[in-house]
Each structure stands twice: as structure tokens, then as C-alpha cells.
C-alpha positions in Angstrom: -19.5 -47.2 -92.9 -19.2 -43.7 -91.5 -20.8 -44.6 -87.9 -19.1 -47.7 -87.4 -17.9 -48.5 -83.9 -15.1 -50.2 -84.0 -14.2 -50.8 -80.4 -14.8 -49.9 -76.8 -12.9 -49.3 -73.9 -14.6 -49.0 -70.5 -14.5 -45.2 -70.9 -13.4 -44.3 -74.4 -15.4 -45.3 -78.0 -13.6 -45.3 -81.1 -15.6 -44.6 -84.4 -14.2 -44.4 -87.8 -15.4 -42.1 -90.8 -13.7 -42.5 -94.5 -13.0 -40.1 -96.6 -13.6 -41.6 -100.6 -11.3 -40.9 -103.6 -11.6 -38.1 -104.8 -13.5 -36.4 -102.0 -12.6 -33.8 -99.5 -14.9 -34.9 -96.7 -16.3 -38.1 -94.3 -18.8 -39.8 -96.8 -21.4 -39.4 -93.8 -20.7 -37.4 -90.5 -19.1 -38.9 -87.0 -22.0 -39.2 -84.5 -20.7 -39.0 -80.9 -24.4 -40.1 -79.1 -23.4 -38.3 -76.4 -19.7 -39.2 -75.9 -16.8 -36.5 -76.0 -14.5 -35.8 -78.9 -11.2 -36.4 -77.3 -9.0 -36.8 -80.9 -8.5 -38.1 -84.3 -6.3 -40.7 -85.4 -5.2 -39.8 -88.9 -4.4 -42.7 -91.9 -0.8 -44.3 -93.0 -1.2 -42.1 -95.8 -2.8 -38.8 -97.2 -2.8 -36.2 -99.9 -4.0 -33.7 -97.6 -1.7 -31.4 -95.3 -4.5 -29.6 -93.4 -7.7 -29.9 -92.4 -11.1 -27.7 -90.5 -14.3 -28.9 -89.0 -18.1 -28.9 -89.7 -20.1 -29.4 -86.5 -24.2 -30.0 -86.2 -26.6 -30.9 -83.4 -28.8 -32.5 -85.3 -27.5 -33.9 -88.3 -28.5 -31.7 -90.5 -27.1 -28.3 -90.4 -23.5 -28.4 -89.9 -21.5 -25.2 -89.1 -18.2 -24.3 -89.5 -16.5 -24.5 -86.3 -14.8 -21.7 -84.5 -13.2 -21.2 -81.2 -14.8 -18.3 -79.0 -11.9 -15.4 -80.1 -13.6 -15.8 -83.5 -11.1 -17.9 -85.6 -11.9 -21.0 -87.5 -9.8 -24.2 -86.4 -7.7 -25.3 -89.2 -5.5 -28.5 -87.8 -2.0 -29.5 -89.6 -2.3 -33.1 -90.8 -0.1 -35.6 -91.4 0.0 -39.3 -91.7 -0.3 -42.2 -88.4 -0.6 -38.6 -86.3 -3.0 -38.6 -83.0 -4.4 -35.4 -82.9 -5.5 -34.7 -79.3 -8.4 -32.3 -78.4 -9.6 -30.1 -75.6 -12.4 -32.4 -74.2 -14.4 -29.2 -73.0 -14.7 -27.6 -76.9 -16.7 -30.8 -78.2 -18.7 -31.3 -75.1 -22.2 -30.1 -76.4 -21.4 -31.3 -79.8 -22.8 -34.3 -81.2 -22.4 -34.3 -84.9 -18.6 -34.0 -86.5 -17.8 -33.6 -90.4 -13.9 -33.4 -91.1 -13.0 -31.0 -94.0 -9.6 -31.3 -95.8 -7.5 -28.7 -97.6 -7.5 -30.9 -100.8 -9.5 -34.0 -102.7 -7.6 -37.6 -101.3 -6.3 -40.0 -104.5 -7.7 -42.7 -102.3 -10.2 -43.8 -100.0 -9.2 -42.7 -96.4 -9.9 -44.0 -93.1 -10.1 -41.4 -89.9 -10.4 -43.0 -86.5 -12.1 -40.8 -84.0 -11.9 -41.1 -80.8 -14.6 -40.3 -77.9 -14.4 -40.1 -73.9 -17.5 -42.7 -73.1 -20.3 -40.6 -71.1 
């Protein structure tokens, strides 16, 4: 359910990750194959008020992610929000795990969407 694309534009994907009850994190991590992270479209509702990111090349070792002065990205959340992102800071990334402050009461579903290589 985690990879799913749910629709295509001639130069944007959009994927969707969930988030289960009780759970802090995407039930499986966002795969961009190749595209660019341009933003995340957040659910009609949440439990959580902030969230940080996990990012891997490969799939299997997943890193907190950091900008380049050294500090970790921690994003204010809230619910039906598009939360925009600096194309250039996801570009060699391929993998994508979403980390919130706090466990969700219910399932949640994160739309993520990607610049089309």
C-alpha cells in the first residue's frame, strides 16, 4: 500500500504512504524511482503536530535527514496542509520514511508528491 501510485501528470507522480494506528511512521517507505520530492500533502486529520525525515538510497539503511549547516529537519504539521519542498535537497534521494512527533489514533494517509524525471 505504501508504493502505490495513485496518479500521473505529464511531469509530476503522486504516491501515497499510510501511517497505521498506533504507529509513528509510513508502514513501508516512499520510493521515488528516480523522480523528485517536490512536497507532501498531509490527511483531513492527525494526532500529530510535527514531524522529521528518514532518507536511504537503497532501501535499507535509512538516515536521519539533515540540511548541510548540520540541523535535522523537523516540519510543523497540520491537517489538508501542502507542504512544499526545495526540489534540489531530495534530488539524489530515492528512498523517503516520514517520522511523526507522536503515535496516530488512526490509520493515516500521506500523499507525496514527485517532479516526473
Amino acid at each position: 500500500m505504501g508504493l502505490d501510485q495513485i496518479d500521473q501528470q505529464p511531469n509530476q507522480k503522486i504516491k501515497q504512504g499510510t501511517v497505521l494506528i498506533g504507529t509513528a511512521s509510513l508502514e513501508d517507505p516512499i520510493d521515488g524511482q528516480g523522480s523528485t520530492l517536490m512536497g507532501i500533502i498531509t490527511p483531513s486529520a492527525l494526532t500529530s503536530s510535527s514531524m522529521t525525515l528518514r532518507v536511504s538510497s537503497d532501501g535499507l539503511s535509512f538516515f536521519d535527514y539533515f540540511t548541510s549547516s548540520g540541523t535535522q529537519v523537523s516540519i510543523q504539521i497540520g491537517t489538508d496542509r501542502y507542504i512544499a519542498f526545495v526540489a534540489s535537497d531530495f534530488f539524489p534521494i530515492r528512498f523517503i520514511q516520514i517520522v511523526l512527533d507522536q503515535n496516530e489514533a488512526a490509520e493515516r494517509l500521506f500523499k507525496f508528491i514527485y517532479r516526473a524525471p
